[in-house]
C-alpha positions in Angstrom: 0.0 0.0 0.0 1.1 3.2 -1.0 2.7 5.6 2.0 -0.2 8.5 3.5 1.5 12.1 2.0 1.0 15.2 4.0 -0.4 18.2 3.3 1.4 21.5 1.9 3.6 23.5 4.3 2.8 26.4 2.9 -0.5 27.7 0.6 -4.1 26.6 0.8 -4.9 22.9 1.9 -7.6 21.4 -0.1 -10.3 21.9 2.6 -9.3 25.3 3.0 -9.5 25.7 -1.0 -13.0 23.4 -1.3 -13.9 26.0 1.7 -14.0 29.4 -0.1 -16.7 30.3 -1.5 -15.6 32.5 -4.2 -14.5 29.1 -6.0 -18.0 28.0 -6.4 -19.5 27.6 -9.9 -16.1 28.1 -11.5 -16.2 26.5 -14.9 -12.7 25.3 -14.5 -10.9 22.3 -12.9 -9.2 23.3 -9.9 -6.1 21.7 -8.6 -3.2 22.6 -6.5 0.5 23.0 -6.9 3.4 21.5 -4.7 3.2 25.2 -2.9 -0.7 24.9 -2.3 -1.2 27.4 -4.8 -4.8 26.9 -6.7 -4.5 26.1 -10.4 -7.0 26.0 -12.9 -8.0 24.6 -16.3 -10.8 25.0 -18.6 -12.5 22.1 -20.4 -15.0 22.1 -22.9 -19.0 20.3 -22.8 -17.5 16.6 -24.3 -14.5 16.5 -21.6 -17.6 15.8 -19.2 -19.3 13.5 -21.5 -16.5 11.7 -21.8 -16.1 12.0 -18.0 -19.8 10.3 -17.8 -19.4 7.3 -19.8 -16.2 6.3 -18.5 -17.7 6.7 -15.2 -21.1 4.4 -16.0 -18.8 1.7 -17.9 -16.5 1.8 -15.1 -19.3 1.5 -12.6 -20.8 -1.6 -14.7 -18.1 -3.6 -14.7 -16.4 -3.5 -11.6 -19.1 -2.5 -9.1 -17.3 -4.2 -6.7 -15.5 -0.7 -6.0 -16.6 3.6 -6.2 -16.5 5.4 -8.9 -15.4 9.0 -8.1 -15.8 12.2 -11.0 -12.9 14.8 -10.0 -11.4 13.0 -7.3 -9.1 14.8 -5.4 -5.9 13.1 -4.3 -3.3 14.4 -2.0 0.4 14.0 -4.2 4.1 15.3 -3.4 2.8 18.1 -5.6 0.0 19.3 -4.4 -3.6 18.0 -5.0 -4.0 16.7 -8.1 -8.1 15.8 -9.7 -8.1 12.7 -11.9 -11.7 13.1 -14.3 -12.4 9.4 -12.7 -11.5 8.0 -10.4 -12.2 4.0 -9.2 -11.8 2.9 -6.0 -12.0 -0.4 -4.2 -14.3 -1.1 -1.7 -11.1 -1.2 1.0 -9.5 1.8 -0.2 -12.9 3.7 -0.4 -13.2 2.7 2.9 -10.2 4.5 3.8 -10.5 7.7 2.1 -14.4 8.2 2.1 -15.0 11.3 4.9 -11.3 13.0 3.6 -11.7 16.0 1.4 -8.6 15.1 -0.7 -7.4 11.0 -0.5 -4.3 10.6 1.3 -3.8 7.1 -1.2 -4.8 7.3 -4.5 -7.7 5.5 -6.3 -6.5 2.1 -8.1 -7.3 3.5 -11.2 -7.3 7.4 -11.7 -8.5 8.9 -15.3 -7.4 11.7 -17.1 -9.5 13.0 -19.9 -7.1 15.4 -22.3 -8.0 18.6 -23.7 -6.0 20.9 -26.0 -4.5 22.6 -23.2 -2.9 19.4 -21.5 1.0 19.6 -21.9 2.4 15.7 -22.6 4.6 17.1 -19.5 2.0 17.7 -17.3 0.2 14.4 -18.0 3.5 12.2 -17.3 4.3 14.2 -14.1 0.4 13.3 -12.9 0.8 9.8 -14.2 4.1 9.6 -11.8 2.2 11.3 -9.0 -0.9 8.8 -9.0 1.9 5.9 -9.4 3.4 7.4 -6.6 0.2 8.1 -4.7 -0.7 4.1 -4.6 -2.5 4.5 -7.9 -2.4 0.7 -9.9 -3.2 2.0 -13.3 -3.6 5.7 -15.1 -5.5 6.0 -18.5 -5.4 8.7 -20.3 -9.1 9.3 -23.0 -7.8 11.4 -25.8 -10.8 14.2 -27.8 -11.3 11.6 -30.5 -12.3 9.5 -27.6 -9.3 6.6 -27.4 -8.1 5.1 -23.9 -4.8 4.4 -23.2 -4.0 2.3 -19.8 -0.5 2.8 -18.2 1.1 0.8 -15.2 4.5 2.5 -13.4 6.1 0.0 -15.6 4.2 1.3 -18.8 2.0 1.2 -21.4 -0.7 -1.7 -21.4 -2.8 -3.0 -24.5 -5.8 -3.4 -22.3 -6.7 -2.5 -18.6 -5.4 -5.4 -16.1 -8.3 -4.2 -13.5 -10.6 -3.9 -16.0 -9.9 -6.4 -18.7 -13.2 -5.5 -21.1 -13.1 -2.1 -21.1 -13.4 -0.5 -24.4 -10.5 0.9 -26.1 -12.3 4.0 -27.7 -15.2 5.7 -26.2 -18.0 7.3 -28.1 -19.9 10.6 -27.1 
């Protein structure tokens, strides 16, 4: 099992930022940096279609676990919001009641937009690895999944063997 992380030293901590309510209604996904500062990025209406149906297939087949939307998971880096997020029922257990998860979701989901760097995607993949995440996918616009282990790239999800490879919205 992947080791707790603390909180920032320094800036907002997540409760503080989920707390203001100047941040309510903002069309934007808000994270945090390793200095607790807040950062945000828009999306457009098919990044949360795409959101949904991962979600509902994800739900389907292993509802033996919780399926999270913008999941907020504590990382050496700040607070970092994987699109979906799957927990099992163990590790929900553990994280349920905390406003950002001290160990991350088995499988965290990152739906890309125009304005995601490759950069930022392979620090966040690192950071859920490093979190206690098993797998990261990535679901490009055009709607393909990719699944990703800390040792790489996989041709098919190992926690979810019959997922779908592309997803239509």
């Amino acid at each position: 099992m992947a080791e707790t992380i603390d909180r920032p030293t320094t800036g907002l901590t997540w409760e503080e930022v989920c707390a203001d309510t100047r941040l309510d209604d903002l069309p934007y996904k808000i994270e945090t940096n390793e200095w607790g500062q807040i950062v945000m990025s828009p999306t457009r209406l098919k990044h949360g279609a795409f959101q949904f149906e991962i979600g509902r297939l994800l739900s389907e087949q292993r509802p033996d676990g919780r399926v999270v939307t913008e999941s907020a998971v504590r990382t050496t880096k700040g607070v970092k919001v994987p699109d979906v997020a799957w927990f099992s029922a163990e590790r929900w257990a553990q994280v349920r009641d905390a406003f950002d998860a001290p160990i991350a979701p088995e499988v965290c989901v990152e739906v890309l937009s125009p304005y995601n760097a490759t950069g930022e995607i392979e620090m966040k993949k690192t950071l859920y690895f490093e979190a206690g995440a098993q797998e990261v996918w990535t679901c490009d616009e055009d709607g393909r999944l990719r699944f990703f282990t800390s040792d790489g790239p996989l041709e098919q999800s190992a926690l979810v063997p019959n997922f779908p490879t592309t997803i239509d919205v």
